[in-house]
Backbone as a printed PyTorch tensor [residue, N CA C, xyz], in Angstrom:
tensor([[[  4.6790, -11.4710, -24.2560],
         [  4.6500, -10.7430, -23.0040],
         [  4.8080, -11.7440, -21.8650]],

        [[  5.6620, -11.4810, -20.7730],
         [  6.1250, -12.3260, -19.3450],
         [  4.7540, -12.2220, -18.6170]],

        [[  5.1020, -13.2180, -17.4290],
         [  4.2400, -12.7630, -16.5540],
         [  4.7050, -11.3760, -16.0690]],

        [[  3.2520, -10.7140, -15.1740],
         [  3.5490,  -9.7490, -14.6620],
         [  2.2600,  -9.4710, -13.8530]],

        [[  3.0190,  -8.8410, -12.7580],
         [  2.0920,  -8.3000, -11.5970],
         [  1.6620,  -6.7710, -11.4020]],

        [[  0.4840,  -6.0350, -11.2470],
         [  0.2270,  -4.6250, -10.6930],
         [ -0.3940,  -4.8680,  -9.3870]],

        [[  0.2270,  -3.7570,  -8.6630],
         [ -0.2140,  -3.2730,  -7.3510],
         [ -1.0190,  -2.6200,  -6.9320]],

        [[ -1.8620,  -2.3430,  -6.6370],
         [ -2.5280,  -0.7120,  -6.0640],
         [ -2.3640,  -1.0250,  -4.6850]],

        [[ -1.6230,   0.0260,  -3.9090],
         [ -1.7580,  -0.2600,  -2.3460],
         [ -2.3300,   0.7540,  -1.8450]],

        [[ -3.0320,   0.4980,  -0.7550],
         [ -3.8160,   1.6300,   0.3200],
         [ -4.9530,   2.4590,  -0.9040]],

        [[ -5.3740,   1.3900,  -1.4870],
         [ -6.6880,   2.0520,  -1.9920],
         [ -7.5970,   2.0150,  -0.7380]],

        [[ -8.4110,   2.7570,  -0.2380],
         [ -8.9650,   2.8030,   1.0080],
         [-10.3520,   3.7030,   0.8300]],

        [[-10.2610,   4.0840,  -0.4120],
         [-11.5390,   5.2230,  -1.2450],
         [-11.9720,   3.9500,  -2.6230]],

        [[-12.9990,   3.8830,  -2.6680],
         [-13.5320,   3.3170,  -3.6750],
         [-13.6630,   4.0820,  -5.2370]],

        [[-13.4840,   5.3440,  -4.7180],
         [-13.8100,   6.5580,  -5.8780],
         [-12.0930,   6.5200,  -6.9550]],

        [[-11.2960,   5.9060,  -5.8910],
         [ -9.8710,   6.3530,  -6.7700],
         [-10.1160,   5.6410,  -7.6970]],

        [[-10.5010,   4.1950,  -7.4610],
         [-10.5150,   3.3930,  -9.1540],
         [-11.8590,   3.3730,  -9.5790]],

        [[-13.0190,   3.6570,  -9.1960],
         [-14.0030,   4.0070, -10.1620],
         [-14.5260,   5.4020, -10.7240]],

        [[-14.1500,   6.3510,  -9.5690],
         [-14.2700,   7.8500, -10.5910],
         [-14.0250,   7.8860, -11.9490]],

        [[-14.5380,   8.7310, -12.1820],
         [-14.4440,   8.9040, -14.0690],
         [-13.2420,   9.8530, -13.8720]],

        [[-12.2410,  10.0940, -14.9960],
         [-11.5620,  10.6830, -15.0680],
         [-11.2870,  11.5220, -16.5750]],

        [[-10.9990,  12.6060, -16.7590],
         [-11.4520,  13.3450, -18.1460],
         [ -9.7380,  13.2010, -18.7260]],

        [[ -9.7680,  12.7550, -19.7710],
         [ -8.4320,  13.0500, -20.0190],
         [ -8.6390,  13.9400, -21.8170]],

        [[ -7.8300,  14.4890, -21.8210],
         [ -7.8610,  14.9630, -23.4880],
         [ -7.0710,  14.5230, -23.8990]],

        [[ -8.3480,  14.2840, -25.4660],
         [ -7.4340,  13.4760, -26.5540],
         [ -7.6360,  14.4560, -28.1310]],

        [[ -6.6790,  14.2800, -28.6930],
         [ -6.6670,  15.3370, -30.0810],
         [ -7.4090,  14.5030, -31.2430]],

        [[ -8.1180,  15.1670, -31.5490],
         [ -9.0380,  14.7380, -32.5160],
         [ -8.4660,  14.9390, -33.9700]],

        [[ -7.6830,  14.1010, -34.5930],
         [ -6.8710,  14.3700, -35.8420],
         [ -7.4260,  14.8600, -37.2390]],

        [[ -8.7430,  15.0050, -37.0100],
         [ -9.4100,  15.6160, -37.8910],
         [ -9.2920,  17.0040, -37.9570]],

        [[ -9.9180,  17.3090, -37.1750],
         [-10.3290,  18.8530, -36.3920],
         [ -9.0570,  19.4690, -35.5800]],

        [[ -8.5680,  19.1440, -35.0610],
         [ -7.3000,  19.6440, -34.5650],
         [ -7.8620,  19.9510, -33.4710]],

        [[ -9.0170,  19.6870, -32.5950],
         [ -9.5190,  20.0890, -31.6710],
         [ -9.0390,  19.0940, -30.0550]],

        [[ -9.1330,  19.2370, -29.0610],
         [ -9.5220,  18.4180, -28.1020],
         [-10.3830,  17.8730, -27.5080]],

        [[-10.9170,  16.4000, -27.1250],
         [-12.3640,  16.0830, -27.0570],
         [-11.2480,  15.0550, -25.4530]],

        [[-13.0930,  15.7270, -24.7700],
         [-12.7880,  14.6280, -23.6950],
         [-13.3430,  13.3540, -23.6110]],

        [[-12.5220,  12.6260, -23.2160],
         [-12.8090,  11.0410, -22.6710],
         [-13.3350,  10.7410, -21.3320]],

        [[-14.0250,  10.1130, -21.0020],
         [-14.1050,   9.6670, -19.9100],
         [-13.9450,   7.9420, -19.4960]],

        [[-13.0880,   7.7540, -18.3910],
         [-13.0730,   6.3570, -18.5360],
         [-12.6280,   6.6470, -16.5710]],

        [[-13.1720,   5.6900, -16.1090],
         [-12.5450,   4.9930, -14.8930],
         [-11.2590,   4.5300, -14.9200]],

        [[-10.7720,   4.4580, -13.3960],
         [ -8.8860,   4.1740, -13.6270],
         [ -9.1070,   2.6760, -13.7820]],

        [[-10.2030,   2.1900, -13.3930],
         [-10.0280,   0.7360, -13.6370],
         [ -9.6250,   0.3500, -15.1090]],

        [[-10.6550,   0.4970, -16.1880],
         [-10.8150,   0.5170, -17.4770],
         [ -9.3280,   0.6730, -18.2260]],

        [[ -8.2530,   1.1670, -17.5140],
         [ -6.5740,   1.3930, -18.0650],
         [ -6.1420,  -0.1650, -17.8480]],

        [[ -6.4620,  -0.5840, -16.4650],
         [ -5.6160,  -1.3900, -15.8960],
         [ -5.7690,  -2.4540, -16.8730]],

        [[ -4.4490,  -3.0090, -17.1600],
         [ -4.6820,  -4.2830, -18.5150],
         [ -5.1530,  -5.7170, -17.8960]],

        [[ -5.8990,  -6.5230, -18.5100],
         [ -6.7180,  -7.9600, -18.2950],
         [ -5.9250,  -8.8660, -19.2650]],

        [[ -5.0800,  -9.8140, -18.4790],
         [ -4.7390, -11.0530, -19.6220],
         [ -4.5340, -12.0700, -18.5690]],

        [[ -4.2770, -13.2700, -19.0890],
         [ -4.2080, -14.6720, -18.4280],
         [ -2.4890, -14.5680, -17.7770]],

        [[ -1.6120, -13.8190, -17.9980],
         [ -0.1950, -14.2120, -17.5880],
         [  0.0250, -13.0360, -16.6030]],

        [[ -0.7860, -12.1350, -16.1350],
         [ -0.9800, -10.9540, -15.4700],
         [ -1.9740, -11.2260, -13.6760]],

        [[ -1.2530, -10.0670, -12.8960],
         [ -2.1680, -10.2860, -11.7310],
         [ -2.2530,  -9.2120, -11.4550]],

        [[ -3.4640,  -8.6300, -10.7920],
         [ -3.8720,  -7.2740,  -9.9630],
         [ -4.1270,  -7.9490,  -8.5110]],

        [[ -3.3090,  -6.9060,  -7.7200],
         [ -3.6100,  -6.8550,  -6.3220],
         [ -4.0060,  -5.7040,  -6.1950]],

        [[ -5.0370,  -5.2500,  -5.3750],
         [ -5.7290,  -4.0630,  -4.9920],
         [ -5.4070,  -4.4080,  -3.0550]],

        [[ -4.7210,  -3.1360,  -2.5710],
         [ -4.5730,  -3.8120,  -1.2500],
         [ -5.4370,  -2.1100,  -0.3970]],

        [[ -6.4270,  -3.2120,  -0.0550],
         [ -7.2240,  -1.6560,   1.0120],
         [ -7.4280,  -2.3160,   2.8000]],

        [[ -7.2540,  -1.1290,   3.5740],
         [ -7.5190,  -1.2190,   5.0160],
         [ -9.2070,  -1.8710,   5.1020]],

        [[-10.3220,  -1.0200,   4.4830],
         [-11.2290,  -0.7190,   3.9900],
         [-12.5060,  -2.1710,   3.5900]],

        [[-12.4810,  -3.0390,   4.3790],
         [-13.0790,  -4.4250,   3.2920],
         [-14.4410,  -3.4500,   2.6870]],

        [[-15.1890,  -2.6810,   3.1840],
         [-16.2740,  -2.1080,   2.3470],
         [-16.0340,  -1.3760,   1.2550]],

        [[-14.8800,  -1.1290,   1.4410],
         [-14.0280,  -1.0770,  -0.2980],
         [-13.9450,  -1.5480,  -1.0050]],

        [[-13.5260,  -2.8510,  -0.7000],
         [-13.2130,  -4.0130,  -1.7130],
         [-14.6010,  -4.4060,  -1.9820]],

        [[-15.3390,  -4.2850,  -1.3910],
         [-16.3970,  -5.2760,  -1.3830],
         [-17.4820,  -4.3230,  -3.0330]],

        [[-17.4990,  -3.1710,  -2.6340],
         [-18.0940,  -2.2560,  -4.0200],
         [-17.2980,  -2.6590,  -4.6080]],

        [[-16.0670,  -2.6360,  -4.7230],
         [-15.7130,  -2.8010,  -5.8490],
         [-15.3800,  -4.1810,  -6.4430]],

        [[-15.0450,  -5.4990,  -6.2650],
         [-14.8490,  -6.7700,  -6.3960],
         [-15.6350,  -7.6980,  -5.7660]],

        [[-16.1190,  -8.9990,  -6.3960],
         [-16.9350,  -9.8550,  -5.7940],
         [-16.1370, -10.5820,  -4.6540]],

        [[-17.2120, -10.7910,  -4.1090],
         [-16.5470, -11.3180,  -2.2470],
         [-15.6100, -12.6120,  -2.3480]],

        [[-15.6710, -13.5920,  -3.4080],
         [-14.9890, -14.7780,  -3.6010],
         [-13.5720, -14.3330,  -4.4340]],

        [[-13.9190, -12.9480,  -4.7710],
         [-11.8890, -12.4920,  -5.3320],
         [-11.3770, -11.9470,  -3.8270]],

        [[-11.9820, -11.6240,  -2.7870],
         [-11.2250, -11.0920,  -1.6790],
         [-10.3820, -12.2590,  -1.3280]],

        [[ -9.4280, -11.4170,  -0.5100],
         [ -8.5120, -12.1480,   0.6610],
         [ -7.9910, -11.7890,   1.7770]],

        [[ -8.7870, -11.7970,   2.5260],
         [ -8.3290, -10.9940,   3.8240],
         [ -7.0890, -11.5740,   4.2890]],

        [[ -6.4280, -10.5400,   5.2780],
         [ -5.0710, -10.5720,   5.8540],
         [ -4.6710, -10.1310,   7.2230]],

        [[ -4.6620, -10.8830,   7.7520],
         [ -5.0950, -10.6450,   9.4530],
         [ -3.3360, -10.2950,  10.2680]],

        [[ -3.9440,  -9.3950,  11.2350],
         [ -2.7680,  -8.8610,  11.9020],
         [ -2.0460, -10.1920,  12.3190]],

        [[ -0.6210,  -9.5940,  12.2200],
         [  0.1410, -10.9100,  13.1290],
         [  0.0000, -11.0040,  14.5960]],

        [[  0.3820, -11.7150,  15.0640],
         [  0.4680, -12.1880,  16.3970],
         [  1.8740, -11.0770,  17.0200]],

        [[  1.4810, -10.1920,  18.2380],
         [  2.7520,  -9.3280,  19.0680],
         [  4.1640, -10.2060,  18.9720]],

        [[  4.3630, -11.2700,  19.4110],
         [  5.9310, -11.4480,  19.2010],
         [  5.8520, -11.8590,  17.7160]],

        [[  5.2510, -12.1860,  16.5450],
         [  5.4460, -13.0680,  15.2870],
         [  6.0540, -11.3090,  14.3140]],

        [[  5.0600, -10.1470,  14.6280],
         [  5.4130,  -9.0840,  14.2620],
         [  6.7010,  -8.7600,  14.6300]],

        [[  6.6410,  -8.6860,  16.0110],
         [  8.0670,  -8.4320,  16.8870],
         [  9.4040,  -9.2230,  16.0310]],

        [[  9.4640, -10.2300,  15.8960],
         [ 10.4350, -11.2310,  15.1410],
         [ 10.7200, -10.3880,  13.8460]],

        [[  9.6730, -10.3610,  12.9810],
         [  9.5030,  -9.7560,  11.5680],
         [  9.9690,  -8.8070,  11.8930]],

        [[ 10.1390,  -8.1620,  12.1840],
         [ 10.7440,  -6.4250,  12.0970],
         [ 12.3770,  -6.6250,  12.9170]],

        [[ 12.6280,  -7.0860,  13.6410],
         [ 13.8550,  -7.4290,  13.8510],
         [ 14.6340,  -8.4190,  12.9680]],

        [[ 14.1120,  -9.2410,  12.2870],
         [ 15.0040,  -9.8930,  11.2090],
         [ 15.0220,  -8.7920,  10.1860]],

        [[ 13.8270,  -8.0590,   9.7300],
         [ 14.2770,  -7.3330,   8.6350],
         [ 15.2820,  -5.9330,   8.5860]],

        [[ 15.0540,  -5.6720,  10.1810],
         [ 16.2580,  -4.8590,  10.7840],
         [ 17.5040,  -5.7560,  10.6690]],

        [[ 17.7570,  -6.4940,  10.9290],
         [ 18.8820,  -7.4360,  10.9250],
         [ 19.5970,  -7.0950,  12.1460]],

        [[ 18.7360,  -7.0110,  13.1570],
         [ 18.7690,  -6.4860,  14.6270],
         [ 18.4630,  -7.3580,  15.5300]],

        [[ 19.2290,  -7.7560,  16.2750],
         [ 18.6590,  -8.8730,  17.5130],
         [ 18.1720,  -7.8080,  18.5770]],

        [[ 17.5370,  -8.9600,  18.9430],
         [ 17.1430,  -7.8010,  20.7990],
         [ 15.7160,  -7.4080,  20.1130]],

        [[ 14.7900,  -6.9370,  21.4840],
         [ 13.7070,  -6.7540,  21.0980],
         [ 13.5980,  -5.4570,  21.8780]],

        [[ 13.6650,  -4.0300,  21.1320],
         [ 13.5260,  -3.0710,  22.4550],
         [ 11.8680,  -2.4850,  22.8220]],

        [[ 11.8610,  -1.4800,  23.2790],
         [ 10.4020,  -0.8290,  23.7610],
         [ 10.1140,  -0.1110,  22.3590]],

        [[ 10.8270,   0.5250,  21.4200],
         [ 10.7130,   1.1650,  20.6920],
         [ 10.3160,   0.5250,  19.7270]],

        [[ 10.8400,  -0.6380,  19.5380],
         [ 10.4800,  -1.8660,  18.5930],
         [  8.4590,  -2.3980,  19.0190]],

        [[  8.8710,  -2.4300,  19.6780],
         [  7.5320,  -3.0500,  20.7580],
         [  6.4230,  -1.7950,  20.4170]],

        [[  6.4150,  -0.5690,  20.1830],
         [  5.8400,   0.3070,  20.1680],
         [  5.3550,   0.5670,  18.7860]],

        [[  6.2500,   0.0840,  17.7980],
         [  6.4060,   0.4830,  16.2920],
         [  5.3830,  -0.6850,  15.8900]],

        [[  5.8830,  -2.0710,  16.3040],
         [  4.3360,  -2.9870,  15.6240],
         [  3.3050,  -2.6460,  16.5040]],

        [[  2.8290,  -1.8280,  17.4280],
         [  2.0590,  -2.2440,  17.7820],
         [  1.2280,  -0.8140,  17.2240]],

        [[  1.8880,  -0.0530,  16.6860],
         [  1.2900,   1.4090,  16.0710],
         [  1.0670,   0.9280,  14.6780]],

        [[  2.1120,   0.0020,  13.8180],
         [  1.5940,  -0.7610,  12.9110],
         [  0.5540,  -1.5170,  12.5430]],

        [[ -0.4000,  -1.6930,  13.4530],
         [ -1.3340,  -2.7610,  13.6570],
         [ -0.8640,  -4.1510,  13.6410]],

        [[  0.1540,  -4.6910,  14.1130],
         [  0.8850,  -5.6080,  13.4220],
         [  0.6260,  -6.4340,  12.0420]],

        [[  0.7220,  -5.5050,  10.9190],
         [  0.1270,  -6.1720,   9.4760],
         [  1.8080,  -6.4210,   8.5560]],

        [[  1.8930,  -7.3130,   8.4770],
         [  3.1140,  -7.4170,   7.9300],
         [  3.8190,  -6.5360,   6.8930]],

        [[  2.7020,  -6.3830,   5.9990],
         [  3.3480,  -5.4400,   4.7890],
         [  3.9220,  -4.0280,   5.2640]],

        [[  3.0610,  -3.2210,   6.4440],
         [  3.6290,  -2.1610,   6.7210],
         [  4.9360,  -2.1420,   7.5870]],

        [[  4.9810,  -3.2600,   8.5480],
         [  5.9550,  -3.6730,   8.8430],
         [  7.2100,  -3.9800,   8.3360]],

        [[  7.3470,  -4.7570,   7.2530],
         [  8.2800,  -4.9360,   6.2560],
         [  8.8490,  -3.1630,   6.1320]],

        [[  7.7560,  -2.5850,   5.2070],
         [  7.8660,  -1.3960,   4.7350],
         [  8.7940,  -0.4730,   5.5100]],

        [[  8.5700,  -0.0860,   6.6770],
         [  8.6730,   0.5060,   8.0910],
         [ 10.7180,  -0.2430,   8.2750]],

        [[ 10.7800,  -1.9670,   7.7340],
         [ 11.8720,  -1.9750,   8.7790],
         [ 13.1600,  -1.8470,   6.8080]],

        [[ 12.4540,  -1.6480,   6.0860],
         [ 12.9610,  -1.2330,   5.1280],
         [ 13.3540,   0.0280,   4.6580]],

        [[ 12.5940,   1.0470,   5.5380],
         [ 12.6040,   2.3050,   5.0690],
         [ 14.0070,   2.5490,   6.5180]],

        [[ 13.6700,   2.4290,   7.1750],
         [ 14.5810,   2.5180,   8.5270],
         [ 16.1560,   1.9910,   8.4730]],

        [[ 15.8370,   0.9540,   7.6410],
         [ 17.4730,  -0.1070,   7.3100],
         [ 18.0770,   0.8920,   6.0270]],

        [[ 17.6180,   1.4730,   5.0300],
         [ 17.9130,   2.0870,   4.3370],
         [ 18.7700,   3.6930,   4.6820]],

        [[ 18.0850,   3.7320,   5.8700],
         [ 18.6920,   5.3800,   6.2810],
         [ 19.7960,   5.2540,   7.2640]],

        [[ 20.1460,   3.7740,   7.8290],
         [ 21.0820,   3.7170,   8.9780],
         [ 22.2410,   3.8950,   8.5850]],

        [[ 22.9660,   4.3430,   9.2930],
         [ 23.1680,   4.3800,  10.5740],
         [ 21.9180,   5.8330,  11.4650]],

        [[ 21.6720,   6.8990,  10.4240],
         [ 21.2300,   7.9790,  11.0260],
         [ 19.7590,   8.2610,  11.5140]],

        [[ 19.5930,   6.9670,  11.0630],
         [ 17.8740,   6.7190,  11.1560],
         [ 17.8320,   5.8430,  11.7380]],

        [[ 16.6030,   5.6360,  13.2170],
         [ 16.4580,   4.3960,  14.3570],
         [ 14.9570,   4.0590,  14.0320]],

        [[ 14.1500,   2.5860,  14.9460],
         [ 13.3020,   2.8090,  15.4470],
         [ 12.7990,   3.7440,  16.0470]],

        [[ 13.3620,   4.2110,  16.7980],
         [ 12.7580,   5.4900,  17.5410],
         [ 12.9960,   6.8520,  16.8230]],

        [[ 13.1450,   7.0220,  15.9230],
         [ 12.7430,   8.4700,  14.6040],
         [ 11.5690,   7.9810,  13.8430]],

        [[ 11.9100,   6.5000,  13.5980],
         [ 10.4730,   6.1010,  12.6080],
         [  9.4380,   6.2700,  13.0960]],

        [[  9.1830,   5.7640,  14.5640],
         [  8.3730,   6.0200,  15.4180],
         [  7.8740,   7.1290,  15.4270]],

        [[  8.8140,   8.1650,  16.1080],
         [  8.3170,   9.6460,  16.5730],
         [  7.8620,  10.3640,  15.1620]],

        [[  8.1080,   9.7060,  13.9020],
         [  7.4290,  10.3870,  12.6610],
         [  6.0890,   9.8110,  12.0990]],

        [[  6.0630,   8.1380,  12.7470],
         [  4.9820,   8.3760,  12.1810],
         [  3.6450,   8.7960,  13.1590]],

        [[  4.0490,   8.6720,  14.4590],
         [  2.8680,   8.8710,  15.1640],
         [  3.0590,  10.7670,  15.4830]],

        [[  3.4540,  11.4610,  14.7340],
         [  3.7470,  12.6050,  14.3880],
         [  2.5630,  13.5540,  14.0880]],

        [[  1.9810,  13.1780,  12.6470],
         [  0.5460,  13.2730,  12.1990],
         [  0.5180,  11.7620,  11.1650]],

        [[ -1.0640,  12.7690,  10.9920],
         [ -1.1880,  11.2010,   9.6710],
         [ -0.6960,  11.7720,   8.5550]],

        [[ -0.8510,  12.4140,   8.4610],
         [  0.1540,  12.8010,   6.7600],
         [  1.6150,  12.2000,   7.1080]],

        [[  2.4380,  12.6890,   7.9980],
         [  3.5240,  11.6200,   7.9110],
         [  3.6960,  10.1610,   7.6480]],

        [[  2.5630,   9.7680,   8.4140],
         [  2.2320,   8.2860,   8.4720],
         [  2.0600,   7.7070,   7.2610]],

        [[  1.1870,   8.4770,   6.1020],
         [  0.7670,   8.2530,   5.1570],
         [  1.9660,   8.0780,   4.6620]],

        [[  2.7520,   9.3220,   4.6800],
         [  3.6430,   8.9790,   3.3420],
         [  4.8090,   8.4120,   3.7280]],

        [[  4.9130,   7.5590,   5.0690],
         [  6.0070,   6.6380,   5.2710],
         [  5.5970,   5.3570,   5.1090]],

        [[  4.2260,   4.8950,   4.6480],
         [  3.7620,   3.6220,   4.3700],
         [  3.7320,   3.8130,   3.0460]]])
């Protein structure tokens, strides 16, 4: 087996990976169904050539759930360092208001940023900063599901 990496992003509930979860399993004896219970953690596989990132808004998230010396916090960028980042990944010079508006509704955190100038570069010509914008500060359910 290669190396390999898992993600969890915007865990932000502590319950998603420790709730119990019932799954049925067939009992080959009986022909019956019996439930299991296991946490989503308990799936996720543990080996030496493997990495888990768990990425939450949330540090009192992380913190139930992982010891404080596995954290790594990740601090907003700096207004023009964001500003830059989202215009290179636009592959857009110029810095407009709309741009200016989008990291700063981003919190300037890079990953959503990235995300945001990826989802936007993907739909152009018919898709701008200023649609990404007006959708995500729209509701939060939009928001949600454009990050």
């Amino acid at each position: 087996m290669g190396n390999w990496v898992c993600i969890f992003d915007n865990v932000d509930d502590d319950q998603l990976l420790c709730s119990v979860l019932v799954a049925g399993k067939r009992d080959l004896m009986s022909g019956s169904t019996v439930a299991s219970t296991k946490s989503l953690l308990e799936y996720v596989p543990r080996s030496w050539n493997g990495s888990i990132i768990i990425m939450s808004r949330t540090r009192e998230v992380a913190l139930k759930t992982f010891h404080h010396s596995d954290l790594i916090g990740v601090k907003p960028m700096e207004n023009s360092e964001a500003l830059e980042l989202l215009q290179r990944k636009l592959e857009q010079p110029g810095k407009s208001q709309e741009s200016r508006q989008l990291v700063n509704a981003l919190e300037f955190m890079p990953l959503a940023i990235i995300q945001a100038a990826s989802y936007i570069r993907n739909r152009a010509p018919r898709y701008a900063v200023s649609e990404y914008l007006a959708d995500f500060e729209g509701s939060d359910r939009k928001a949600t599901s454009l990050l």
